[in-house]
N, C-alpha and C positions, 0 to 999 in steps of 0.2 A: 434393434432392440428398443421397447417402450419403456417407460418408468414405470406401467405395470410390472413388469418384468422382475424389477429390481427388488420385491417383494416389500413397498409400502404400503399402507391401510388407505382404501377408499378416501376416507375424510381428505387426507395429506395430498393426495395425486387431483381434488376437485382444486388444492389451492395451484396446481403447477396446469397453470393456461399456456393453450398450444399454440397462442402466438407467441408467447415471451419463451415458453420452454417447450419447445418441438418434438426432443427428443434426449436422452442425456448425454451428454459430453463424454471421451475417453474416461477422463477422471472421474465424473461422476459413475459411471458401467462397475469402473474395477474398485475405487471406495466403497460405496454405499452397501453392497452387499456385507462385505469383511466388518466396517463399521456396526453395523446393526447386528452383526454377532457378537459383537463385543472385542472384539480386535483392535490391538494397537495397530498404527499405521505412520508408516511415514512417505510424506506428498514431497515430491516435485515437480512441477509440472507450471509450464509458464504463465505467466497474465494474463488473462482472459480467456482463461480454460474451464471455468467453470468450480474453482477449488472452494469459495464459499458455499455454494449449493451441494456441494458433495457430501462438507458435512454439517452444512443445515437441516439437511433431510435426516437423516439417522439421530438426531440430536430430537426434535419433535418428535419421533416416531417412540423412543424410547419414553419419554418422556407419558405420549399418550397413550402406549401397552402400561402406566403406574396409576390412569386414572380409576379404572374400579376397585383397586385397593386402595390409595390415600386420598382420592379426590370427592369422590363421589358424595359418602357421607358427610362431609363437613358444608357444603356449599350453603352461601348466606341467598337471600329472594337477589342480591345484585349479580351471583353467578362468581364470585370469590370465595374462598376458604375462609370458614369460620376459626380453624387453626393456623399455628405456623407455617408457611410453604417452605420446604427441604431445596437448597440448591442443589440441583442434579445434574447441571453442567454448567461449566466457566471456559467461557472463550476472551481470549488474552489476545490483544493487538496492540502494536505498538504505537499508534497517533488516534487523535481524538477525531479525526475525518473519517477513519476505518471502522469506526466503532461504531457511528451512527450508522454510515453504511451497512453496516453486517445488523445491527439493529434493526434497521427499517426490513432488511429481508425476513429476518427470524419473525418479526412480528404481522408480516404480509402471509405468512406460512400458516402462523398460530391464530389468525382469525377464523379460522373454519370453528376452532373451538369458543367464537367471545372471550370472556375473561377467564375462561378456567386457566388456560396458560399463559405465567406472566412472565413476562421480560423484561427484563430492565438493564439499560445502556447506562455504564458511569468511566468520567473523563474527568481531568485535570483542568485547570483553567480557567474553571466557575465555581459557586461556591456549591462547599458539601454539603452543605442544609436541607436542600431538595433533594439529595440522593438518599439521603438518611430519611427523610422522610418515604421518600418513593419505595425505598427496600424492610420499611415496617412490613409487617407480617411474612417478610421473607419473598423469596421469588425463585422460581422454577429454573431459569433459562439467564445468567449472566455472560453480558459481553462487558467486559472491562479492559482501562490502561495499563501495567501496573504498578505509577505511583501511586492513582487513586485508589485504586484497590486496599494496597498498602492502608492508603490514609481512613479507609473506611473500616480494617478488622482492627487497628488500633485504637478505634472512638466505637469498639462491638456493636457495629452496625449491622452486622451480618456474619453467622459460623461456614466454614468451608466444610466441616467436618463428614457432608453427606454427599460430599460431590461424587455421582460416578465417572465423568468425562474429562478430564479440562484437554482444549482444541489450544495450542499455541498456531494461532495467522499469524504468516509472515515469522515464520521461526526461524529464518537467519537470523532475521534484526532483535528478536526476543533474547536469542542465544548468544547475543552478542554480550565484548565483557560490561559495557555500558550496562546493562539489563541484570545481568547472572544476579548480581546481588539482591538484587529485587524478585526476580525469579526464587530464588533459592527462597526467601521471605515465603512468598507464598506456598512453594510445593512442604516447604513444614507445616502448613495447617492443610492441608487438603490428605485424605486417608491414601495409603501407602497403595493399597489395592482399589484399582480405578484402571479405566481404561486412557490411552493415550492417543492423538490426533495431531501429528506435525506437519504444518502443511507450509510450503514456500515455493518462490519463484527458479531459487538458487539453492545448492547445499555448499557454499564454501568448506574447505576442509579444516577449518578451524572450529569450525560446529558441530563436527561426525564426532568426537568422542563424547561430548557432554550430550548429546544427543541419545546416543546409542544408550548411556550409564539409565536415561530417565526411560524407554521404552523397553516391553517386556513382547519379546519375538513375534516383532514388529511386520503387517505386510509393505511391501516397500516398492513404490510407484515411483519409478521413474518415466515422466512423457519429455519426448525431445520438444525443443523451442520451438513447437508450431508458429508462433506470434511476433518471432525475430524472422520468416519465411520473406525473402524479397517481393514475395507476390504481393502482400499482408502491408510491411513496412519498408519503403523501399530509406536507406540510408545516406548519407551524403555529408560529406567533412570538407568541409570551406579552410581555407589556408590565409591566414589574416593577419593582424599587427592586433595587440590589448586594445591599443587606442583608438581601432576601427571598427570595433567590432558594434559598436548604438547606432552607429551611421549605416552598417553593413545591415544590419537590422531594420531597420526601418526602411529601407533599399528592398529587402525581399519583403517586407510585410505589402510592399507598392507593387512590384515589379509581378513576384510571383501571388499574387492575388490571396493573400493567406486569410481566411476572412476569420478564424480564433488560432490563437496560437498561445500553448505553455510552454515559457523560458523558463530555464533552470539557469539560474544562479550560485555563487560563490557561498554570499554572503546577505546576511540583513539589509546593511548598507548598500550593497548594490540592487536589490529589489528595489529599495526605496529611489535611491537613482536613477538608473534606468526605468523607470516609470514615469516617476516626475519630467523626465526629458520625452517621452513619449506622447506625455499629453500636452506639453507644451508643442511638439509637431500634432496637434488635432488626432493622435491616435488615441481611444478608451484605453486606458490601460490600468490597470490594479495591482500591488506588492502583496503578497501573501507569500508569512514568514512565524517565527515563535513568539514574538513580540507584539505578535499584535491579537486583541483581544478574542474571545470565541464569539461574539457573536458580529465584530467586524470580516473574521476570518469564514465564516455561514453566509453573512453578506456577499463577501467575493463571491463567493465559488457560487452560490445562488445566478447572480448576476454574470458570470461566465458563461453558465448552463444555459442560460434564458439569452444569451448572444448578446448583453448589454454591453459587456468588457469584450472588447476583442484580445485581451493581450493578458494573460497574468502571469506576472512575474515572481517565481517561487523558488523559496531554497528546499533542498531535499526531502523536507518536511511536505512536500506534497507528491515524493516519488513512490511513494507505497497507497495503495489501496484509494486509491481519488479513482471514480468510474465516470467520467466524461464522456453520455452517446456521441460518436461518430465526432471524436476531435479530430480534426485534421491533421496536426501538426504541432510537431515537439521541436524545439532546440535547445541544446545544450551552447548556453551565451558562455559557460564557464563550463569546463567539462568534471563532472566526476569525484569527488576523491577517491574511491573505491571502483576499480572496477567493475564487481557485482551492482552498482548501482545504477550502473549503464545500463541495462538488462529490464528495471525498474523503471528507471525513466521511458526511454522508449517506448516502455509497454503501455504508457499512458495513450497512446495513439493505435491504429489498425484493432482495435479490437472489435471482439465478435461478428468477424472475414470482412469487416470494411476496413477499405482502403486506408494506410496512412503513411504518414513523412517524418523522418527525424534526420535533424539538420545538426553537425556538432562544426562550433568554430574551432579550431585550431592555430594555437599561435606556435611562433619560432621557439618561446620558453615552454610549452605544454607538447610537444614535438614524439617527446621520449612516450612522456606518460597517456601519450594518444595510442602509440603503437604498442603499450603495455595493453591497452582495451583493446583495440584489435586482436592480437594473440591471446588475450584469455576468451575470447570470443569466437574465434575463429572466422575474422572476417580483417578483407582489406581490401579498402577505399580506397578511389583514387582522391588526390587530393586537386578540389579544384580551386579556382583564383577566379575571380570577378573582377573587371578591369574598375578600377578607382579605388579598388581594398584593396591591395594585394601586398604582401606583408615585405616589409621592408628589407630582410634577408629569403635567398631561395632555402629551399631543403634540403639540407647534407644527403649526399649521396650514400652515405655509409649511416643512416639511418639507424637506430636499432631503440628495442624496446622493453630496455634493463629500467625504466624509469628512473633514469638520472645515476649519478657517480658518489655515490656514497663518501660523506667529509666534505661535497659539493652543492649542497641542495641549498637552494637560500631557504630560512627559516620562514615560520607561517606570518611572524611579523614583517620581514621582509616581504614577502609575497602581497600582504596587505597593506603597506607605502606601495608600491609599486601598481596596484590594483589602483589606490586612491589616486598614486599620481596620474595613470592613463585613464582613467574616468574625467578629471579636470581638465585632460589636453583635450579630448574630446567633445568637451560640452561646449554647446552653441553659442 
């Protein structure tokens, strides 16, 4: 099958080049059609599946069947509407990395058209002043966060009131209870009748009923985890001590020749850490975390991309929607709190059928809550030992993966003395 096929308009298929887009994706095949009918849908389907182009396409296409009714007539000599532009879709991501991302594609898409279609990316972080200016006269095609959002119809920068779409990316983490509240904000201003788009890497089951209540008989795509496929990403869980683990690190960045690699961390604290002791052994290395400004944070990831930093060091805030060509290689320095998040990380690597690696350490105290990720995964690692790491108790034989004993769990304070104290034993 062509993207001819999938019944888009000439203009849209000159902007989809057949070296970047060959041919469509599982998920793009069975979206796009339903989509462009006007079909709610709900996506699962892994990481590097293609789930942003599934419903980027249908979102322009709809978009550019409204130009000879409200476009046409109004246009000023710069090729902009001399009237209001009606938002007629909102796509909702939960970080401000994703946003740009999914931005720069929507707007690679709508050049075929100049400025008739406008799009406009707004994020938290920086000031609103420019968004509010940028979203004057209205704008066709929003990708938004949803605090900013929020912070933008409360100062009536912009009405929802004509949206026909909203796309929740990444609608675990949108549906989550962090979110709901915010969520719920917005789905009161946006018209009751609209089409729906739920798209994510995971459906935990704590997200199927809220889910279900907001879609109206919904087409429902389930694609298995092509991008967790050992051919794709092959896996590997090291068995360590807290306090070996910056030294076990910089041991494979040497040994196994890693030349970029994203660590996942705990904590702020530890990005910042663990960096600073990297570039003190001559390794590039960068923190990227919530703390740190938007345009130091475009900085990193800039200079990652372009192989300046070999190493960045990042808390969860960079497990979702970061599209790194042909990283090599993930580690999990801290594993997880969520299992679903595993899923996430690792996807940062082996995308689009290159090769990748993800490396998780495991300690004596994360034991439990390792084998809780393997079973909701459906996967089991051997655990290996590297002679100079190797963690100072063996592994119980009687293993299991209830993630700890309930009335037993050291507290999150305790867990971070504990972090801070083997971060100090371990420093040079």
């Amino acid at each position: 099958m062509s993207f001819k096929d999938l019944g888009l308009s000439p203009e849209l298929l000159k902007a989809l080049k057949p070296k970047t887009y060959p041919s469509p994706t599982e998920v793009q095949r069975e979206l796009v059609p339903a989509a462009l009918k006007g079909q709610d849908a709900w996506v699962t389907a892994p990481t590097g599946s293609g789930k942003t182009l599934a419903y980027a396409l249908p979102l322009i296409e709809h978009w550019a069947h409204s130009i000879p009714k409200s476009v046409a007539p109004g246009l000023s000599k710069s090729g902009y509407l001399k009237t209001t532009k009606i938002t007629q879709s909102v796509v909702l991501v939960p970080t401000r990395e994703l946003a740009v991302q999914v931005s720069q594609l929507f707007m690679s898409l709508a050049a075929q058209w100049g400025h008739l279609c406008k799009v406009t990316v707004v994020f938290g972080g920086v000031s609103i002043n420019p968004q509010m200016m940028g979203l004057r006269g209205g704008t066709d095609i929003l990708i938004a966060t949803p605090g900013r959002l929020i912070d933008l119809l409360e100062h009536n920068a912009l009405k929802l009131s004509g949206v026909q779409t909203l796309v929740l990316d990444e609608a675990d983490k949108l549906l989550e209870l962090g979110f709901q509240e915010e969520l719920q904000y917005i789905l009161n201003q946006l018209p009751s009748k609209r089409q729906n788009l739920f798209l994510s890497a995971t459906r935990p089951q704590s997200m199927v009923a809220l889910a279900q209540a907001l879609l109206h008989d919904p087409l429902e795509i389930h694609i298995e985890g092509q991008a967790l496929q050992p051919a794709e990403i092959l896996q590997r869980a090291i068995y360590t001590d807290v306090a070996k683990r910056t030294q076990l690190l910089k041991h494979l960045l040497k040994e196994e020749n890693l030349k970029q690699v994203l660590v996942f961390v705990a904590t702020q604290h530890s990005s910042d850490m663990v960096a600073a002791k990297l570039r003190v052994a001559g390794i590039a290395a960068e923190p990227f975390h919530g703390q740190l400004s938007q345009g130091k944070r475009q900085q990193v990831l800039a200079d990652f991309k372009a192989q300046r930093v070999k190493v960045v060091l990042a808390t969860d805030l960079a497990s979702r929607g970061l599209d790194i060509e042909k990283l090599p290689a993930v580690i999990n320095f801290d594993l997880p709190r969520s299992a679903v998040d595993y899923t996430h990380r690792i996807g940062r690597t082996g995308r689009a059928g290159e090769a990748g690696l993800a490396i998780s350490f495991v300690t004596p105290e994360s034991l439990s809550h390792w084998a809780l990720i393997e079973k909701r995964h459906a996967v089991k690692l051997e655990r290996e030992t590297i002679q100079g790491f190797e963690a100072s108790s063996p592994i119980p034989e009687n293993e299991t993966g209830n993630g700890g004993i309930k009335g037993k769990r050291p507290s999150k304070k305790d867990k971070l003395r504990q972090l801070a104290a083997a971060e100090k034993q371990s420093a040079p």
